[in-house]
C-alpha positions as CSV (number, residue, x, y, z in Angstrom):
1,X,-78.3,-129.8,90.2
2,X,-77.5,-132.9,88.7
3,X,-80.2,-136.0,89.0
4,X,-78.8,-139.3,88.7
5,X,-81.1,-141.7,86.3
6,X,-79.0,-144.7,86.3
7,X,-76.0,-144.7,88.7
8,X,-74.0,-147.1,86.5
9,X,-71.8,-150.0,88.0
10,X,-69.5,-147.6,90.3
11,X,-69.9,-143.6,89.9
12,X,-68.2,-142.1,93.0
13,X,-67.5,-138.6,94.2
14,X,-63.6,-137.3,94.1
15,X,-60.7,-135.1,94.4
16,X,-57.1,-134.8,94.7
17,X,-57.8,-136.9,97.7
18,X,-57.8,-136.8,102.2
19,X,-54.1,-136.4,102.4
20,X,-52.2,-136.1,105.5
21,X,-53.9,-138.8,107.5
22,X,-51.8,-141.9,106.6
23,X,-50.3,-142.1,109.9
24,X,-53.9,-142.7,111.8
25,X,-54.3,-145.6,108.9
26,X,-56.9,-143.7,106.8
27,X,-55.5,-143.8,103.3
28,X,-56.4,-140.6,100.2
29,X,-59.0,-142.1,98.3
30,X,-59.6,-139.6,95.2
31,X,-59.3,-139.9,91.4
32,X,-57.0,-143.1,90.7
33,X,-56.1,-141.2,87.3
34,X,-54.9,-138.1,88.9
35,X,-53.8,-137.0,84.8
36,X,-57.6,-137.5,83.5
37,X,-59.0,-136.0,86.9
38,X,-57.1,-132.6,86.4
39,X,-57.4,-132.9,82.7
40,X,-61.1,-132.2,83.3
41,X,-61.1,-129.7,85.7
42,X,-58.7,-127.7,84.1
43,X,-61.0,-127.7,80.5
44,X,-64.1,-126.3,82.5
45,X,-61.6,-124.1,84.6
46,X,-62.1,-125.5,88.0
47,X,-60.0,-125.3,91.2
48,X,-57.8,-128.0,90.8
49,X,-59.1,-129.8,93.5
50,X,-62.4,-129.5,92.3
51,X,-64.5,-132.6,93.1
52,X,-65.7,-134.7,89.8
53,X,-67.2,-137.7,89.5
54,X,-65.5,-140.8,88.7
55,X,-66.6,-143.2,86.5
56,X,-65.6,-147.1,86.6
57,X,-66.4,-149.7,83.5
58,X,-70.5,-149.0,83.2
59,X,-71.1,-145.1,83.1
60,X,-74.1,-144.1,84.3
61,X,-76.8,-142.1,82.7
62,X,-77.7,-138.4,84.2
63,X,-79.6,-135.4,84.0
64,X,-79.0,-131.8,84.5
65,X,-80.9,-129.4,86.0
66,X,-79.1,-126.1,84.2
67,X,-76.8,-125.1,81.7
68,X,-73.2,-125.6,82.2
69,X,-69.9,-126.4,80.8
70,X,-68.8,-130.1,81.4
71,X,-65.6,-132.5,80.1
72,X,-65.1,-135.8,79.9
73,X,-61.2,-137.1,80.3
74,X,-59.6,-140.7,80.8
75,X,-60.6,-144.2,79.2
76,X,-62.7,-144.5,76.5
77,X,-66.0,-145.1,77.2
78,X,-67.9,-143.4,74.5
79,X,-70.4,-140.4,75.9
80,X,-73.8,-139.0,74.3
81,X,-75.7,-136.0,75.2
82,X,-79.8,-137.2,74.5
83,X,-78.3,-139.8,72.5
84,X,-75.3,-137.9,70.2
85,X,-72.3,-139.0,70.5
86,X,-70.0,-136.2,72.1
87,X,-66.0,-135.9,72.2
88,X,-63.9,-136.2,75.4
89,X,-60.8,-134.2,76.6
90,X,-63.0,-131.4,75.3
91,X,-65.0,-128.6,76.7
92,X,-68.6,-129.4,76.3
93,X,-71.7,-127.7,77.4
94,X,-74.9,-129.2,78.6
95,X,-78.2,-127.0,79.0
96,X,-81.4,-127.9,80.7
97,X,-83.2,-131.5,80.5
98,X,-80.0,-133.0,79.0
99,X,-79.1,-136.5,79.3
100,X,-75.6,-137.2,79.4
101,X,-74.9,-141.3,79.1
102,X,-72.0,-143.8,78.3
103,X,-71.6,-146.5,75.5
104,X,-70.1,-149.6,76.7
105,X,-66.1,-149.1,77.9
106,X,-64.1,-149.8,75.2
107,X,-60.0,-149.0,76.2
108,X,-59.1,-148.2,79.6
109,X,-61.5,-148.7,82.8
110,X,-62.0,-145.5,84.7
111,X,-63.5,-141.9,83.3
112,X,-63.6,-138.4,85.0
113,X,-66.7,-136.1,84.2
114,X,-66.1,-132.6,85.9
115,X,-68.7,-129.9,85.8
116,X,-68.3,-126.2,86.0
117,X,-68.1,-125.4,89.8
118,X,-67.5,-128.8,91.1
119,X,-69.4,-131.5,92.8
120,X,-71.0,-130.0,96.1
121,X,-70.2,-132.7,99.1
122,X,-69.4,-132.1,102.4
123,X,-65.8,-131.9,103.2
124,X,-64.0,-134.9,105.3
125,X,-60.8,-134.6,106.9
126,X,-60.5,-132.0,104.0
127,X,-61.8,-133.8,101.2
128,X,-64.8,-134.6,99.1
129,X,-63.4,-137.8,97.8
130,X,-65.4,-141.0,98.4
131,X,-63.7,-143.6,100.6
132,X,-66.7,-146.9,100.3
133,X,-64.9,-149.0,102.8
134,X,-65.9,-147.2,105.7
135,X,-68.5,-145.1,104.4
136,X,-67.1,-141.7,104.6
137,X,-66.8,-138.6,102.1
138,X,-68.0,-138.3,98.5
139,X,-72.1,-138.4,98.6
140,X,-73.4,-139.8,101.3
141,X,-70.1,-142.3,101.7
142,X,-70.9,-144.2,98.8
143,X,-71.7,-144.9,95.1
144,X,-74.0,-143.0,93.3
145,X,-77.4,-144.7,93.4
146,X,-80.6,-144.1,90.9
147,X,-82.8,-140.4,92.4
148,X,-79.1,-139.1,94.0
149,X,-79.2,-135.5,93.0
150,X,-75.8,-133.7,93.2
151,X,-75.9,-130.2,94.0
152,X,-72.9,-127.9,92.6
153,X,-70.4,-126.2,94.4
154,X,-68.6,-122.6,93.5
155,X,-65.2,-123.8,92.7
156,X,-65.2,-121.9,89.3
157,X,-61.7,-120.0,88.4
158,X,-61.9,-119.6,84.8
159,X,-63.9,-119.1,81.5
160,X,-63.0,-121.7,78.9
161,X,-64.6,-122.0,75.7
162,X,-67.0,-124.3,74.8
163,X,-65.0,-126.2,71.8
164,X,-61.9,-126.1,73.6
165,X,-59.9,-129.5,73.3
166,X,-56.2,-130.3,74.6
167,X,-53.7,-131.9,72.1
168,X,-54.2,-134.8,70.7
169,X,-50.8,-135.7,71.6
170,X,-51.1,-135.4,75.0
171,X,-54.2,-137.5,75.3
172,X,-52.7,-141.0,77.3
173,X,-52.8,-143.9,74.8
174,X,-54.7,-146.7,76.2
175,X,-54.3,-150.5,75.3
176,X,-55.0,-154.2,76.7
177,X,-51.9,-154.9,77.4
178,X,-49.3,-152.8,79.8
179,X,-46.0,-152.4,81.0
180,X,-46.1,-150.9,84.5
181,X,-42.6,-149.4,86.1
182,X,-41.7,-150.5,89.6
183,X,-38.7,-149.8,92.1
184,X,-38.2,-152.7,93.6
185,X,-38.1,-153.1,97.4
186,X,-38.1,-152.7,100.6
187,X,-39.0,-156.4,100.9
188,X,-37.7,-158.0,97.4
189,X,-34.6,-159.3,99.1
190,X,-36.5,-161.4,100.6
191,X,-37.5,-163.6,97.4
192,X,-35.4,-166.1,96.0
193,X,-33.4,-164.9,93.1
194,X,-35.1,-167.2,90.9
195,X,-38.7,-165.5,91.9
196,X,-37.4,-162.0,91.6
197,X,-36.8,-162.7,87.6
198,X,-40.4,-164.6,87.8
199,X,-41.8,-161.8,88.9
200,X,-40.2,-159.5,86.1
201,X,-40.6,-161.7,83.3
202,X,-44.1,-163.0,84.0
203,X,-47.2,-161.5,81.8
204,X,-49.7,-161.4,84.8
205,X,-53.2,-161.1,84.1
206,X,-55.3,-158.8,86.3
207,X,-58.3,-161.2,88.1
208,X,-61.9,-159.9,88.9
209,X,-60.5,-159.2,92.3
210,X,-59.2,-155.4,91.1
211,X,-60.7,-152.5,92.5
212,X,-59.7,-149.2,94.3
213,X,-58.5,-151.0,97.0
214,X,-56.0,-153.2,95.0
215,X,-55.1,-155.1,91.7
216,X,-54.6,-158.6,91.8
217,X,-52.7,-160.5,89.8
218,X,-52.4,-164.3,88.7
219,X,-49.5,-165.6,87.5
220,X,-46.5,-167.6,88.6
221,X,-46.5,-168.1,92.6
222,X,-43.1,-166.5,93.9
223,X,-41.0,-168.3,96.3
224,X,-39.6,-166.2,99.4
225,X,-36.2,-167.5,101.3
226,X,-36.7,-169.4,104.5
227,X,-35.8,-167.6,107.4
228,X,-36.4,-167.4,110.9
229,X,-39.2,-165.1,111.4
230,X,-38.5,-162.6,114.4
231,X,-40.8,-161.0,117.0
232,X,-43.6,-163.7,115.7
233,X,-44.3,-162.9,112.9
234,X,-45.4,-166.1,111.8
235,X,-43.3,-169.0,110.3
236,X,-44.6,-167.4,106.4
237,X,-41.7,-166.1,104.9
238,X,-44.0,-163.8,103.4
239,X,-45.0,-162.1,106.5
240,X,-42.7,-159.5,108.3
241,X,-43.4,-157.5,111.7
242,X,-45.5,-154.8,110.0
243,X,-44.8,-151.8,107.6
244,X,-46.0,-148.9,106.1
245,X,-47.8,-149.2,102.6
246,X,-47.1,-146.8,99.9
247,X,-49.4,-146.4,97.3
248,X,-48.3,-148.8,94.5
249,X,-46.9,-151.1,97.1
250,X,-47.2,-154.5,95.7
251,X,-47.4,-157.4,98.1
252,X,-47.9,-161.1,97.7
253,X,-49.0,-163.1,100.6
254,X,-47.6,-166.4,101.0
255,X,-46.2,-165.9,97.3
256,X,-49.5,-166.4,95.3
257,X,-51.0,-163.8,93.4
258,X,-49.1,-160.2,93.6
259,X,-51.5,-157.5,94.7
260,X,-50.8,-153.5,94.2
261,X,-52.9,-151.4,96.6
262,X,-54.1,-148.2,95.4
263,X,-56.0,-145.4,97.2
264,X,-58.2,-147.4,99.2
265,X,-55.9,-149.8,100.7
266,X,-54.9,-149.8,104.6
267,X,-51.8,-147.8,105.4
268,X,-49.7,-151.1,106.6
269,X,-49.3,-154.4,107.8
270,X,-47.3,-157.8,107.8
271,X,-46.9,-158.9,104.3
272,X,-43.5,-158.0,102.2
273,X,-43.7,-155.4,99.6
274,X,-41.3,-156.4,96.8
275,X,-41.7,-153.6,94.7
276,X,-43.4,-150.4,93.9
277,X,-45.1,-148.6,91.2
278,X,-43.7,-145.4,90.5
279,X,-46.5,-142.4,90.6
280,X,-46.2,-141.8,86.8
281,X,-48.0,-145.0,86.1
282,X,-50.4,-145.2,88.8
283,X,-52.5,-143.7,86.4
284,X,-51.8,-146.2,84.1
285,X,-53.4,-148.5,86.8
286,X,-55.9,-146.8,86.9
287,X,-57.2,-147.7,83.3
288,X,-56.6,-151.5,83.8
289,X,-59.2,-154.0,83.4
290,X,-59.9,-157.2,84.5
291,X,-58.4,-160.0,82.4
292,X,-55.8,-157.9,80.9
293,X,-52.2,-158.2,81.0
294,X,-49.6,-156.6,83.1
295,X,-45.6,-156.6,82.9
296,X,-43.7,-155.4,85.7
297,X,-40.6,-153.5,84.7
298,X,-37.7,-152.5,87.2
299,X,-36.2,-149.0,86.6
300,X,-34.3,-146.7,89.2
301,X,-35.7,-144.2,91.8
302,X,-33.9,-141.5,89.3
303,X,-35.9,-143.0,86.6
304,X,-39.2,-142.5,88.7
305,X,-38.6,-139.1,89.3
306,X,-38.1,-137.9,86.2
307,X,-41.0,-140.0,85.0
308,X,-42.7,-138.0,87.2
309,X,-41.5,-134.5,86.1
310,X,-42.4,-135.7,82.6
311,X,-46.0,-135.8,83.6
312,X,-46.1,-132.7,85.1
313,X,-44.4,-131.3,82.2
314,X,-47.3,-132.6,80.2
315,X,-50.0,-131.4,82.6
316,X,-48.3,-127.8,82.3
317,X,-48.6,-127.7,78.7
318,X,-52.0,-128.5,78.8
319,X,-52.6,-126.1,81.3
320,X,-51.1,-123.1,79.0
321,X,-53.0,-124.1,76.0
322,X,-56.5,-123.7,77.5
């Protein structure tokens, strides 16, 4: 058992995520750093869809009830056990009585503390991940609070040594400034010219408005080409007749301030996408913070896909080593 002393400023329950239900409008939830999430369950040898908790900004501070193996993986928010610092993207092990808690978040937003076994929640449309919005999944459908106690669940595959750390070199490099790849589309056509090199050449900064829902940006306002808008969809250029939403989709309404929804954002609706984060860097989004600064950068679907076998790539090599 784990107790909860302090919950911190968001600590929520997740996994790979609820997938298969974006056609009824319920989006995946789970870890927004899918590298750091599987990072940690692979150094205490979970299942790999192990539930962890998620850690945004403030960590909190808890206690366990026995001894176990645990790891830390993602941004760098510094951990102690009973007050010692400790290393992440290492195999650590707790006994009972300790105290694990978090300096203040230094690079990066979000980090990933698996436990040997997992985190024991009930399962939701076949996942433990937390979605807040609605109040479903994770513990209790929400954030951790102070006197939560987590119980653990048996999704334990393999011994790894206490000690064990991955590569130094495959350890994401975090900063306060980022260059995040998009495909651009469906809807980009529908900006001026002018706007679509705006929107490329801008350095957005990310407002207080970023969460797992979305990450807004503020910036230079885009401007769309007039056109009659069919079926009603309003006389905003911005609007269309409804579409689906992607994760990474980034939409602007009515040109001001470019938002990129993530895994808790509705499934569709009627405002343009003009571009789209490829998968390799939604983890990248994952460790932004408010205030810092974002570039978008246009590369090709060919270019996103092998992006994306390049993290996998990595995620196999750290998967033979331990």
């Amino acid at each position: 058992m784990i107790s909860v002393i302090k919950p911190g400023l968001q600590t929520t329950v997740q996994d790979k995520g609820r997938i298969g239900f974006y056609e009824i409008g319920m989006p995946p939830s789970g870890a927004m750093d899918k590298y750091a999430f599987t990072v940690a369950n692979l150094l205490v040898g979970n299942h790999p869809n192990a539930a962890v908790l998620e850690i945004t900004y403030l960590g909190p501070v808890l206690q366990f009830g026995k001894r176990m193996r645990i790891s830390l993986a993602g941004g760098q928010i510094p951990p102690r056990i009973n007050g010692q610092p400790v290393p992440m993207w290492t195999t650590l092990e707790v006994r009972e009585g300790d105290e694990l808690s978090f300096d203040f978040v230094q690079l990066g937003a979000r980090v990933y503390l698996a436990v040997e076994g997992g985190i024991d929640v009930p399962l939701v449309m076949n996942s433990r991940s937390t979605y807040t919005l609605i109040g479903i999944g994770g513990y209790e459908g929400r954030a951790l609070a102070a006197g939560d106690r987590l119980q653990l669940a048996d999704m334990h595959e393999k011994e790894v040594a206490v000690g064990t750390q991955i590569d130094p070199r495959l350890i994401p490099a975090y900063s306060r400034s980022h260059e995040i790849r998009v495909v651009m589309g469906l809807c980009s056509y529908r900006l001026t010219d002018e706007s679509k090199q705006t929107f490329l050449n801008t350095e957005w900064t990310v407002t207080p408005e970023a969460n797992r829902t979305g990450y807004r940006h503020r910036g230079e306002r885009l401007q769309f080409v007039e056109r009659e808008q069919p079926f009603g969809a309003g006389s905003n250029p911005s609007n269309v007749t409804d579409l689906g939403y992607p994760i990474g989709s980034i939409q602007v309404p009515d040109g001001v301030e470019p938002i990129v929804l993530l895994h808790d954002a509705v499934t569709g609706g009627g405002y343009a996408t003009i571009a789209t984060v490829i998968s390799a860097d939604l983890d990248r989004m994952a460790q932004i913070k408010t205030n810092e600064k974002v570039r978008f950068v246009p590369v090709t679907l060919a270019d996103a896909l092998e992006a994306r076998r390049e993290v996998q790539a990595r995620l196999s090599q750290v998967a033979s080593a331990i």
